[in-house]
FILUMDREN-580557 format. One line per field, with one value per residue (C-alpha): residue number from 1; x negated, y, z. Coordinates in steps of 0.5 Angstrom, whole numbers. Layout:
BEGIN
num (NUM,...) .
c1 (X,...) .
c2 (Y,...) .
c3 (Z,...) .
***
This chain:
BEGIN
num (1,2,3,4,5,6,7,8,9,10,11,12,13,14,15,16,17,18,19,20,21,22,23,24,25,26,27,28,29,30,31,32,33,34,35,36,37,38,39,40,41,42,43,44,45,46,47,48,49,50,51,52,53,54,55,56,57,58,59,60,61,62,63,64,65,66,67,68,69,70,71,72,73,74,75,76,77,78,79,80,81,82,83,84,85,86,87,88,89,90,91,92,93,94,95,96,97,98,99,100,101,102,103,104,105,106,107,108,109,110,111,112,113,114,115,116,117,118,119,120,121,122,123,124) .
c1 (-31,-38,-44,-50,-56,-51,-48,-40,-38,-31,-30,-37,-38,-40,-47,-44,-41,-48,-52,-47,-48,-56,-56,-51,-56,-61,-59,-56,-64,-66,-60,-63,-71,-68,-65,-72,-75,-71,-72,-79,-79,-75,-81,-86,-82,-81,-89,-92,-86,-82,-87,-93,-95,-95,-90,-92,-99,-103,-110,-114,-113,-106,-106,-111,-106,-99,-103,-105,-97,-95,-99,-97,-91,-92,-95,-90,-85,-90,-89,-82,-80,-85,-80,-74,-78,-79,-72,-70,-74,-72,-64,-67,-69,-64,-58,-63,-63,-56,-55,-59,-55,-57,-64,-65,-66,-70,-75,-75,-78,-83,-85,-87,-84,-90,-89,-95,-94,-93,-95,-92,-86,-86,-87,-91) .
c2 (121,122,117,117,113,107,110,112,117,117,124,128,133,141,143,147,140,137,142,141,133,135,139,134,129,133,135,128,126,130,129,121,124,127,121,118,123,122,114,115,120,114,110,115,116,108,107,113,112,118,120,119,113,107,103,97,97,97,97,102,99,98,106,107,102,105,112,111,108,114,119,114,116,123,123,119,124,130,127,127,133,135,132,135,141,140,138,144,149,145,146,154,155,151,156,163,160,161,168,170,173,171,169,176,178,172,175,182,180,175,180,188,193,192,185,183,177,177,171,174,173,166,163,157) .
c3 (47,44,44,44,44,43,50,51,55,57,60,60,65,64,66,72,74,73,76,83,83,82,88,92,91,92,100,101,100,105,110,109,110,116,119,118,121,128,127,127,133,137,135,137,144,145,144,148,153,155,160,156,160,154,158,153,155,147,147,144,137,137,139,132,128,131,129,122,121,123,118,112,114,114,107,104,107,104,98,98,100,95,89,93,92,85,83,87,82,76,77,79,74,69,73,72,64,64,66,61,56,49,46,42,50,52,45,48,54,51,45,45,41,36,36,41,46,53,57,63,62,64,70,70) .
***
């Protein structure tokens, strides 16, 4: 058991087993994007109408309105996935961290044999 910031941990998990439940929320987050996704598709085909007859009859401002609810949705998802993506990144990086060896490594790659740095050797 350790504390930290006056919180205690009962069983602390690896960073292995952090990584995975990161990536598992990440993917439950997009399966929920998804099932939105298929709502607002139902939605659309109830407001057009399968035959693209508008069976409810709206007028020309409720076609305007319905289509500005539709683009907010679209941004929001946008923005959404944009996050996920972001997430994703992150914990692609944290894992390709790992792989490397050790630091004296990590100061090759940052420094030439004359001690000039290399800027390129992150990815901003």
């Amino acid at each position: 058991m350790r504390e930290k910031n006056n919180l205690i941990y009962e069983n602390p998990i690896s960073k292995e087993e952090a990584t995975a439940q990161l990536i598992k929320a990440i993917a439950l987050e997009e399966e929920a994007l998804s099932n939105l996704i298929n709502i607002e598709t139902d939605k659309a085909t109830a407001f057009v109408g399968k035959n693209l007859d508008y069976p409810t009859g709206p007028s020309t401002s409720e076609i305007i309105q319905y289509n500005q609810t539709v683009v907010q949705f679209l941004d929001t998802l946008l923005m959404a996935e944009w996050l996920l993506l972001k997430k994703m990144d992150t914990v692609r990086s944290m894992r390709d961290y790992d792989c490397v060896d050790s630091l004296g490594d990590r100061e090759n790659k940052r420094f030439n044999n004359h001690g000039a740095f290399h800027d390129d050797a992150f990815d901003y």
